[in-house]
C-alpha positions as CSV (number, residue, x, y, z in Angstrom):
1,X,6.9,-0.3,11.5
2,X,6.6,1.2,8.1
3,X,9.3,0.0,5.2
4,X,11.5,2.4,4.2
5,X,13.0,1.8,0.7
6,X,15.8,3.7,-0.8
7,X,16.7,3.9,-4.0
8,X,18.1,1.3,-4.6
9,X,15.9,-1.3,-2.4
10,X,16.6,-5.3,-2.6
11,X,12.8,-6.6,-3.1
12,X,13.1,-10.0,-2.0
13,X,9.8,-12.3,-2.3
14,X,9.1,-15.6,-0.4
15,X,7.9,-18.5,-2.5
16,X,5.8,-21.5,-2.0
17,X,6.2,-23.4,-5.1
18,X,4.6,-20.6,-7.6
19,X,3.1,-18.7,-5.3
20,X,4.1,-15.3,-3.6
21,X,3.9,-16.4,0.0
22,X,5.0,-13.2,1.3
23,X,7.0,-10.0,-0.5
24,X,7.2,-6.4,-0.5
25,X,3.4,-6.2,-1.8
26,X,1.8,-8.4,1.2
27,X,4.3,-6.5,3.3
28,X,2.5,-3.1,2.9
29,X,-0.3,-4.7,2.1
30,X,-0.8,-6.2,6.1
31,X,0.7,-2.8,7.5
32,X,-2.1,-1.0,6.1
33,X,-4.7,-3.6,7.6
34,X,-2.8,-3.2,11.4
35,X,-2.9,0.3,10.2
36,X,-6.6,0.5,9.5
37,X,-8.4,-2.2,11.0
38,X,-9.9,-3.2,7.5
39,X,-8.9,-4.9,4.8
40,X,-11.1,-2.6,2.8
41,X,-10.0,0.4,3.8
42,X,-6.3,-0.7,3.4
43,X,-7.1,-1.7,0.0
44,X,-8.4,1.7,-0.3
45,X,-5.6,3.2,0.7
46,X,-3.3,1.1,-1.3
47,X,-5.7,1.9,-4.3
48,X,-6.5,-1.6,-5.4
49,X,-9.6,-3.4,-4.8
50,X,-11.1,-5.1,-2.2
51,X,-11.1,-8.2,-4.4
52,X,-7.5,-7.9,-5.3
53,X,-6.3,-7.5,-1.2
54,X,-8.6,-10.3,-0.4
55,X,-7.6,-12.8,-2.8
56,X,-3.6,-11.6,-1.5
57,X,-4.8,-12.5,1.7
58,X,-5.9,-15.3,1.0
59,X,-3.1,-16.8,-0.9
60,X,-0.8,-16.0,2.3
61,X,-2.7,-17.2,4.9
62,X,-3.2,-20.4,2.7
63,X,1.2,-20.3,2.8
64,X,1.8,-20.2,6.4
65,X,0.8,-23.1,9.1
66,X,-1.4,-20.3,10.8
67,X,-3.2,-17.2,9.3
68,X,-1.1,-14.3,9.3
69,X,-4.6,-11.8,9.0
70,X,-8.3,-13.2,10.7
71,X,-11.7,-11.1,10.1
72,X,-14.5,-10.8,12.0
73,X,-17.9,-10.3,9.9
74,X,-20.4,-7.5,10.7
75,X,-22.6,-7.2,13.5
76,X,-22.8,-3.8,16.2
77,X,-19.9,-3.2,15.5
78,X,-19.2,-3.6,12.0
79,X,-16.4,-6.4,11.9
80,X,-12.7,-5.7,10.6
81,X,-9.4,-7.4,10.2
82,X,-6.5,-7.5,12.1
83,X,-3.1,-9.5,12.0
84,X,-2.8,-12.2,14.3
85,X,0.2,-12.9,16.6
86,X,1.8,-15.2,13.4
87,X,1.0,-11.7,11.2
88,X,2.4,-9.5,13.2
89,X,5.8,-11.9,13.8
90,X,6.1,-12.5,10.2
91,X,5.7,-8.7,9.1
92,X,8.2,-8.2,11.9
93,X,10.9,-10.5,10.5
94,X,10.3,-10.3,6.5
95,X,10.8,-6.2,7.1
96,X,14.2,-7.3,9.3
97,X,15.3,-9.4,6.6
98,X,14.4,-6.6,4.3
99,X,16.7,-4.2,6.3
100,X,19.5,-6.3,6.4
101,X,19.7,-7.3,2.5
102,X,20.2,-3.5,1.7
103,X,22.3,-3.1,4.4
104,X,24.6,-5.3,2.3
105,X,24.4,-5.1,-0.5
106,X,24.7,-0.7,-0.1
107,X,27.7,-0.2,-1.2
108,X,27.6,-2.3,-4.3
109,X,24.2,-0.8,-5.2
110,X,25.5,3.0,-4.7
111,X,29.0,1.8,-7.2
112,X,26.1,0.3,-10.2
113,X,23.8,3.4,-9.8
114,X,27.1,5.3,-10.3
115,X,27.8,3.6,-14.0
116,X,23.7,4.8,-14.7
117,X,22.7,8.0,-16.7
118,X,20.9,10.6,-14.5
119,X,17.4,10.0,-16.5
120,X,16.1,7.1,-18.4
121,X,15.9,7.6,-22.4
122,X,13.0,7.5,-24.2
């Protein structure tokens, strides 16, 4: 289920009041946690901290009615974090959503990057 953006992606960002509830960020962010089974080792390979993806995660479970990524602590076998049911059904519709918004708004994106120079100035 991995977002593919093109060039010329819409990033659109749920809010709850100030808050990021859910965007392209927490998007990625819980793919790599379904990926990985850890919210460590997605921060890892998102290269922020653990800090950083936990205090993300916390924000947007604290958005949504129920927590869209639970943890188990240690133990055997070591704990980890997975997306629950309300995780993977958000993830689900936010990257459908995602799809569709740059579905339409292609053709208008393709005419503005036509008006652009081919590199940036400096």
């Amino acid at each position: 289920m991995a977002a593919m953006l093109s060039s010329h992606s819409l990033q659109l960002r749920l809010m709850l009041d100030d808050v990021i509830a859910f965007g392209p960020g927490k998007a990625t962010l819980l793919q790599s946690i379904e990926r990985t089974g850890s919210i460590s080792a997605a921060a890892r390979e998102m290269g922020m901290s653990y800090r950083r993806a936990w205090l993300l995660i916390e924000d947007t479970n604290r958005c949504f009615r129920q927590p869209l990524v639970e943890t188990a602590t240690g133990g055997a076998r070591g704990g980890g974090s997975s997306l629950t049911e309300a995780g993977r059904d958000v993830l689900k519709r936010y990257l459908a959503v995602e799809r569709k918004a740059n579905k339409l708004i292609e053709s208008d994106m393709d005419y503005l990057k036509s008006l652009m120079v081919g590199k940036p100035r400096r």
